[in-house]
C-alpha positions in Angstrom: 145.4 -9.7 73.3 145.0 -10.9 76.8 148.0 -11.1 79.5 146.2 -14.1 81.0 146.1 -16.0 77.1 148.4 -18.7 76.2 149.6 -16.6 73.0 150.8 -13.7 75.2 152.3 -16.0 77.8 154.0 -18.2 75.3 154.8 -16.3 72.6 154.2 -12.7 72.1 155.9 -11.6 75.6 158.8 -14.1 75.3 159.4 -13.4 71.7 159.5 -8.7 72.1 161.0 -9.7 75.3 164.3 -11.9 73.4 164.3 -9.8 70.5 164.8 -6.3 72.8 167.4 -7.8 75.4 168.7 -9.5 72.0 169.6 -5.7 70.5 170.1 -4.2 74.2 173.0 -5.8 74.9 174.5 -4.8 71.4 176.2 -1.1 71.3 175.4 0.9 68.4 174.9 4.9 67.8 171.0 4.4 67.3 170.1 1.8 69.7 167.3 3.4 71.5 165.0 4.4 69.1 165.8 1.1 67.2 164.2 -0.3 70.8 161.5 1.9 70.7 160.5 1.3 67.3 160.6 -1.8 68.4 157.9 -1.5 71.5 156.1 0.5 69.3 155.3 -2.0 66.8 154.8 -4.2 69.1 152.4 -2.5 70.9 150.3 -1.8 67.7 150.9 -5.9 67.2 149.7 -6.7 70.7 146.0 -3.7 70.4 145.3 -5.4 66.7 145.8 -9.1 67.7 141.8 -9.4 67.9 141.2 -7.1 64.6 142.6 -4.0 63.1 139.1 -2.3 63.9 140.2 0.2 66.5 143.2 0.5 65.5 141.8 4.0 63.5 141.2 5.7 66.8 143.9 5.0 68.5 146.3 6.7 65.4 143.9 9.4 65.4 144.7 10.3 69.0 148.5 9.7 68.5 148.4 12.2 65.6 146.2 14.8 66.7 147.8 15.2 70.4 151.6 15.1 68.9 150.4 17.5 66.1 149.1 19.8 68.5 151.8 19.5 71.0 154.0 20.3 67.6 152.3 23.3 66.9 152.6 24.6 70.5 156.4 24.8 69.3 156.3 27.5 67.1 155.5 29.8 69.9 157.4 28.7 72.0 160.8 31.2 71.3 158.4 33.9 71.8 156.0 32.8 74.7 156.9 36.4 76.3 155.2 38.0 74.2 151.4 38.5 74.6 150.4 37.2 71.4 152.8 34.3 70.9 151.5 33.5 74.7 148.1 33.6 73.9 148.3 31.6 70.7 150.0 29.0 72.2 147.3 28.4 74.3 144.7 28.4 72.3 146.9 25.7 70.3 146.6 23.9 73.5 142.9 24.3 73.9 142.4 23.2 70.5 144.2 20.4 71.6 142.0 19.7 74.7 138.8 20.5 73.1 139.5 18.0 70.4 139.9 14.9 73.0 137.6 16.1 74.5 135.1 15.8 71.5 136.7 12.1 70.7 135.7 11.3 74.5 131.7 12.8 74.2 131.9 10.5 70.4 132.6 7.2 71.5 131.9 7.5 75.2 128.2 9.8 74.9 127.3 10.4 71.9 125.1 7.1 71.3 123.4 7.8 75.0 122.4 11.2 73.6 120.7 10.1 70.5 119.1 7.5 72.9 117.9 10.2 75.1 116.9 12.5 72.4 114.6 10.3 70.9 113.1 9.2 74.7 112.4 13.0 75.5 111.1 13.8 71.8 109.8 11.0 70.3 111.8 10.8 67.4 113.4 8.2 65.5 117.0 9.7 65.1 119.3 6.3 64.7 123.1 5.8 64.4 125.5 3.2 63.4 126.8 0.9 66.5 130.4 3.1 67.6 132.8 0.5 68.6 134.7 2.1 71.4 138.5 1.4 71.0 139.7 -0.7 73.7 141.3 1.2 76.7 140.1 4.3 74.8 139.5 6.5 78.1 143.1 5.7 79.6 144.9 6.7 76.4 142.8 9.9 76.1 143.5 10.7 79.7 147.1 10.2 79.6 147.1 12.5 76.3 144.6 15.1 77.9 147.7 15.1 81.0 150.6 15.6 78.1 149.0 18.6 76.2 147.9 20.3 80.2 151.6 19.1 81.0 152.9 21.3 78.6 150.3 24.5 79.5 151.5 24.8 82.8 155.1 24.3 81.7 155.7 21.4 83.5 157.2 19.6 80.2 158.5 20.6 76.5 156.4 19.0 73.9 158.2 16.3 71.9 159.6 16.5 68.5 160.4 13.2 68.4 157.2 11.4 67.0 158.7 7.6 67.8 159.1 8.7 71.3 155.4 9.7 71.7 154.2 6.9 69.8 155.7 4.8 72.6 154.3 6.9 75.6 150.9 6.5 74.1 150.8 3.0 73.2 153.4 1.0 75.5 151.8 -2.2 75.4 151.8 -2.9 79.8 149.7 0.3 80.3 148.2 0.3 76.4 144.6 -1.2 77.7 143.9 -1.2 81.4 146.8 1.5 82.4 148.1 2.7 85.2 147.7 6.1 83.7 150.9 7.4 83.3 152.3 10.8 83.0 154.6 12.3 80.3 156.7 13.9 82.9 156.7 10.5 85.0 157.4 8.1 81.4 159.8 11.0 79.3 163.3 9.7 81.4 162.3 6.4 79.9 161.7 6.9 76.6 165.7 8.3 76.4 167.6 6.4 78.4 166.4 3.1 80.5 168.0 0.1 81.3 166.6 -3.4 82.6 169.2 -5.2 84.5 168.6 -8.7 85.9 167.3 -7.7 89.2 164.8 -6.0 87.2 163.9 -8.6 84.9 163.9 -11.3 87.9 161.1 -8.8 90.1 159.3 -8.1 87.1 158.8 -11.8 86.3 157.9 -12.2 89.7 155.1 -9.5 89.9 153.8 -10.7 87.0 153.4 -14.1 88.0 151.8 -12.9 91.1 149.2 -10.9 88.9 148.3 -14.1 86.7 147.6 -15.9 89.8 145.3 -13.1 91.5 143.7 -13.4 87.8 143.1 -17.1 86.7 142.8 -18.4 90.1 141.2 -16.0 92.5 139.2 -13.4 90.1 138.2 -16.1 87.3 137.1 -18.5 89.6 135.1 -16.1 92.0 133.6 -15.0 89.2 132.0 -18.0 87.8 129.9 -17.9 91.1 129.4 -14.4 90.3 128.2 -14.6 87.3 125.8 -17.8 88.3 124.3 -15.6 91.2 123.3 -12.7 89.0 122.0 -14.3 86.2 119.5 -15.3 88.5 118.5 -12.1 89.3 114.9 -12.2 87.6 114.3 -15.7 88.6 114.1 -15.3 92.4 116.8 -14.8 94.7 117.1 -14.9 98.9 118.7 -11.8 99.9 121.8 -14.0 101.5 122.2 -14.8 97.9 121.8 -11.6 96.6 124.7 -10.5 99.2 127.1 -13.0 98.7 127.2 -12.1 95.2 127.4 -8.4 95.5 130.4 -9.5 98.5 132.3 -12.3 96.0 132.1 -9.6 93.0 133.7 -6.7 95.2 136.3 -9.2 95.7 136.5 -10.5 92.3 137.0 -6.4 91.2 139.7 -5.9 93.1 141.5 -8.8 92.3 140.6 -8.8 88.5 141.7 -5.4 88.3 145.2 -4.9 90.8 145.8 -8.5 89.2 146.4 -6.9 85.8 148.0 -3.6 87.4 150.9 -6.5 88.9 151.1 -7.9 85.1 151.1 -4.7 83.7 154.1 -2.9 86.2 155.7 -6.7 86.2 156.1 -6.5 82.4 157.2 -2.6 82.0 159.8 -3.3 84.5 161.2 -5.8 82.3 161.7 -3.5 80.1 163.4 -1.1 82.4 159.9 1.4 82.9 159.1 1.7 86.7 155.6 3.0 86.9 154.2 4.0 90.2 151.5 1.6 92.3 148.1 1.4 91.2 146.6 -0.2 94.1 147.3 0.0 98.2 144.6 -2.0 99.9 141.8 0.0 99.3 139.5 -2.4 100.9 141.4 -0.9 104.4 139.8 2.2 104.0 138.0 4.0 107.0 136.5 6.7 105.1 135.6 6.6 101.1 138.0 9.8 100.3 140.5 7.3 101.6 139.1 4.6 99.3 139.8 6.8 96.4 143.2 7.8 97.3 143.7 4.1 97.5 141.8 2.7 94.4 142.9 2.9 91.3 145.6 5.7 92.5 146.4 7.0 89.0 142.9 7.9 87.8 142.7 9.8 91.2 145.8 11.4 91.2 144.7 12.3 87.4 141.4 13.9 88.6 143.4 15.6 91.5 145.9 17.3 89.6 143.7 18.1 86.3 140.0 18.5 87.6 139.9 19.0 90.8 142.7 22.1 91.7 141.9 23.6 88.8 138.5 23.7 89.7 139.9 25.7 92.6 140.5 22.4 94.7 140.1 23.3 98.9 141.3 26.7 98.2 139.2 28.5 95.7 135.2 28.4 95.4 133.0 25.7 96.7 134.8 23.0 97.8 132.0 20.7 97.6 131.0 21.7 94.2 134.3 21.0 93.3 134.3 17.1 94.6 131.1 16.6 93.3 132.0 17.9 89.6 135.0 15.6 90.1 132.5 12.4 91.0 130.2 13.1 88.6 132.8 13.3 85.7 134.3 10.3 88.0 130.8 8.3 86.8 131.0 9.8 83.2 134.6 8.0 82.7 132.9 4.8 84.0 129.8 5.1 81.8 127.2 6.8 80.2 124.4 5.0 81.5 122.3 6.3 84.5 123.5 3.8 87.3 127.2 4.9 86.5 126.1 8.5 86.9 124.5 7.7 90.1 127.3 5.5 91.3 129.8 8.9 90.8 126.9 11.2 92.4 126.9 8.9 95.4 130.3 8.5 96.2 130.7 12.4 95.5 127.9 12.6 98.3 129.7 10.7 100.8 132.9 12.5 100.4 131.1 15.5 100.6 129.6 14.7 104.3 133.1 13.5 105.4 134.7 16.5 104.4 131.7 17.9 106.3 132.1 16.0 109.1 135.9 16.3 109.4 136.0 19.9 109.2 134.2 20.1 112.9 136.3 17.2 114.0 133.3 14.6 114.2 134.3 11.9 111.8 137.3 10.2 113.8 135.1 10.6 116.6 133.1 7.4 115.4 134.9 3.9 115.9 137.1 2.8 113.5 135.2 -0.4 112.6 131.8 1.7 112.0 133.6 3.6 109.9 135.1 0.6 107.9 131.9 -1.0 107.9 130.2 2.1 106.1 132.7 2.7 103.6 132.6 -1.3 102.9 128.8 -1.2 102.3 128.8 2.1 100.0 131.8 0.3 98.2 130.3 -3.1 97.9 126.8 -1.4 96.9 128.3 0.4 94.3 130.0 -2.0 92.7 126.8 -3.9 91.6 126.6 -1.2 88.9 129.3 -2.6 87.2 127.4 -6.0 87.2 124.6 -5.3 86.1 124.0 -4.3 82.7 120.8 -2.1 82.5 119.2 0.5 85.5 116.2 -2.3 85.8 118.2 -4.7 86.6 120.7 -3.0 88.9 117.1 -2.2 90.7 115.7 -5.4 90.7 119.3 -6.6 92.1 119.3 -4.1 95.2 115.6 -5.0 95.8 116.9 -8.6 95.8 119.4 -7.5 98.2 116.9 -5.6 100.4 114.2 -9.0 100.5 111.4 -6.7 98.3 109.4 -9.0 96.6 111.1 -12.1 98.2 108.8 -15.1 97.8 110.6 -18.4 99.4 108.4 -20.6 97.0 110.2 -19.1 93.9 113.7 -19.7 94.7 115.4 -21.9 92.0 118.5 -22.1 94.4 119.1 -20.9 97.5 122.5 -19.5 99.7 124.1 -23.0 100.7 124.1 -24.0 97.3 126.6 -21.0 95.8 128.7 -21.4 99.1 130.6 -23.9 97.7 133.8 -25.4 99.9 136.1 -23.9 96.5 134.4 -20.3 97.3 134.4 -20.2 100.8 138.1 -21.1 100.5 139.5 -18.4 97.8 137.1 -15.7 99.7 138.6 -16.5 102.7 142.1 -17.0 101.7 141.7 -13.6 99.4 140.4 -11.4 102.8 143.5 -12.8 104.6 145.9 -12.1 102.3 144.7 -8.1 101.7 144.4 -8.4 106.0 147.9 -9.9 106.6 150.0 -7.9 104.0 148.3 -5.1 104.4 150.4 -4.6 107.9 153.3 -2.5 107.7 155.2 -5.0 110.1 154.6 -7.8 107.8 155.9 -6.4 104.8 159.1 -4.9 106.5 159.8 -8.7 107.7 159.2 -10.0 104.0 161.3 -7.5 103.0 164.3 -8.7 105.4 163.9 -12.1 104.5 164.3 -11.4 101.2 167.0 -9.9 101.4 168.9 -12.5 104.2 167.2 -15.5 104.0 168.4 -17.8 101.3 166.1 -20.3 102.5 162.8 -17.5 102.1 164.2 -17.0 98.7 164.4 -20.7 97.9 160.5 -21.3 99.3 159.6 -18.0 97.4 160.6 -19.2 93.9 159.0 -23.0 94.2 156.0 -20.9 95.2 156.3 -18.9 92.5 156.8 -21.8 90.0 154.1 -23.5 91.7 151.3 -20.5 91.1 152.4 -20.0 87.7 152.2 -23.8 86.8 148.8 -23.8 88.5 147.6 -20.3 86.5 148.7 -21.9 83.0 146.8 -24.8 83.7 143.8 -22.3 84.3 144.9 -21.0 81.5 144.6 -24.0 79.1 141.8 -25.9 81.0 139.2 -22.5 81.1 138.5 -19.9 77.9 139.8 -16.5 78.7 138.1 -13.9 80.9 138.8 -10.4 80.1 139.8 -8.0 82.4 136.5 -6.1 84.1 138.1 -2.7 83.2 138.7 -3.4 79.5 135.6 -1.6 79.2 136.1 1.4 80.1 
């Protein structure tokens, strides 16, 4: 199921949403885990909606990491002693190594047998592996519970309801943000959604359907025009505005459905932490990544990269380059998803270099924008572009190789459409204009004092969401760019 479908918008949503304030405001000895029996099902409800498929995998991972979190239990009353210690982290291992082994199955295991038989010349062949959906950010955020509990940082839970739900919460189920045990375990006891919350949930939400249906969704119609045309003859100012409008469309497609996604836990009384803070800002691509997608690099952070030995211990530029290349692993298999890890790793690298003898702020701030914006907006043509010969033939597109005037089936004027120029333009401003610290502070104050801001805010509100359902209705559904990973 889709936030941005008329079923979840109109049904599912309001119907868990009624039926949980329904029993909330009822007391009772058993309330909570009546509510989160109640998510859970939900959640299993809202993955299944398209076909109970992948539903196998997902179980399989909610058994196996609770089971071995479990089983670390029985040593815990005697983790003093060297045997009991030992054992319980081989328990944990186990536990590691077996996600682990479910990440290489559906994730490598079919590029493998691919490469196998390229290198060998043999016919080896396997049945199509459908990957479950949001497969890597559930396998993540149980990879972080079982590591959680081998450092100590959290007790492993008894209570197989309660894991159930930090596994399969429905706003983080597909897409994420990942979340921590130790961050989601106060919720799964005790929460509470009072109307201020449900009010600035609904209101985030709304704000992340409209970044969706009418920014992403609409860019990427143009998108998708301009590289389907990538075999049939392309003027470099084409093959740019394509690569510029899908950087755009990412973003918005993918912080879109991190608003839904907080919006909706919130309603529920879960506060997860910000997935997104203007990444397209960024002076320096380390920056990038501490602004993109903030939970997958605070996940690499804390369990790849400091074990690894982080900027303390061994080679500090092994270490970010292991973290880049298993960065381009999560991503994909494929070779341009590799490369796209390896190359960001690479620039990292040289601006660790360079800031180490104090030469990277030395450069002006816009150069340094510029060059992070055109290793950003390079890279992201991997993601739209489905094999390694056509990511090629895209960038040679870009570069002019090859570029024969007489060939052209349409040229740049005819994708810079009034509507495009428009949402690009109106989508730049926005990230430019709330990106400033002063800005928000006086949106904040308004809010707060301004009954005539709050007044303007809600018709605005009411106005986007009225214009997004329409979207909605008039257009078939686009999923969400990260659904495949």
């Amino acid at each position: 199921m889709l936030f941005n479908s008329v079923a979840f918008v109109f049904l599912f949503f309001p119907v868990v949403f009624l039926l949980y304030s329904g029993i909330d405001r009822l007391r009772f000895k058993r309330k909570n885990e009546v509510l989160n029996f109640l998510l859970v099902a939900f959640s299993l409800v809202f993955y299944c909606w398209s076909g109970i498929k992948p539903l196998w995998g997902l179980l399989v991972l909610i058994a196996w990491n609770y089971g071995m979190g479990l089983l670390s239990v029985l040593f815990s009353p005697r983790q003093d002693e060297p045997r009991a210690f030992k054992a319980k982290k081989l328990v944990l291992m186990t536990g590691i190594v077996g996600n682990v082994a479910f990440f290489f199955y559906f994730k490598l295991f079919s590029a493998c047998i691919s490469l196998f038989n390229e290198l060998f010349h043999t016919g080896f062949s396997i049945d199509k592996i459908v990957i479950p959906i949001g497969f890597s950010f559930i396998l993540f955020q149980s990879i972080s519970y079982l590591l959680d509990i081998w450092n100590g940082k959290v007790k492993p839970n008894r209570n197989l309801l309660d894991f159930a739900l930090y596994v399969v919460f429905f706003p983080k189920l597909m897409q994420g943000p990942i979340v921590k045990y130790q961050d989601m375990q106060p919720y799964l006891k005790n929460r509470h959604a009072g109307f201020p919350d449900v009010v600035a949930g609904l209101e985030r939400f709304i704000v992340g359907l409209a970044k969706k249906v009418l920014l992403a969704d609409t860019l990427g119609v143009t998108v998708s025009s301009i590289f389907s045309q990538t075999y049939e003859g392309m003027d470099p100012a084409t093959a740019w505005l394509g690569s510029i409008l899908f950087t755009l469309q990412i973003y918005l497609d993918f912080s879109g459905y991190s608003d839904m996604a907080l919006g909706i836990a919130r309603c529920f009384g879960f506060r997860f932490a910000e997935n997104f803070d203007f990444p397209y800002s960024s002076t320096s691509v380390s920056e990038f990544w501490r602004r993109w997608h903030i939970s997958l690099g605070a996940w690499f952070r804390e369990y790849l990269y400091i074990p690894l030995g982080g900027n303390r211990k061994g080679n500090v530029y092994f270490n970010l380059f292991v973290v880049f290349l298993v960065t381009g692993l999560w991503h994909g298999s494929t070779l341009p998803y590799i490369l796209w890890g390896i190359c960001h790793g690479l620039c990292v690298m040289m601006e660790k270099f360079l800031m180490k003898r104090g030469l990277y702020e030395k450069i002006p701030v816009f150069i340094r924008w510029f060059y992070v914006m055109f290793v950003v907006n390079l890279g992201w043509v991997v993601f739209q572009t489905s094999t390694w010969d056509m990511f090629k033939e895209y960038v040679k597109r870009m570069l002019g190789v090859g570029f024969d005037a007489s060939t052209l089936s349409f040229s740049f004027p005819y994708f810079l459409t009034p509507r495009v120029l428009a949402l690009a333009g109106l989508s730049i401003l926005l990230m430019v204009v709330l990106r400033d610290e002063r800005v928000q502070g006086r949106l904040r104050a308004w809010n707060e004092r301004s009954a005539g801001f709050v007044l303007c805010k809600y018709v605005v509100l009411l106005a986007l969401f009225a214009v997004s359902v329409f979207g909605i209705v008039s257009n078939s559904y686009a999923p969400f760019l990260y659904f495949q990973f």
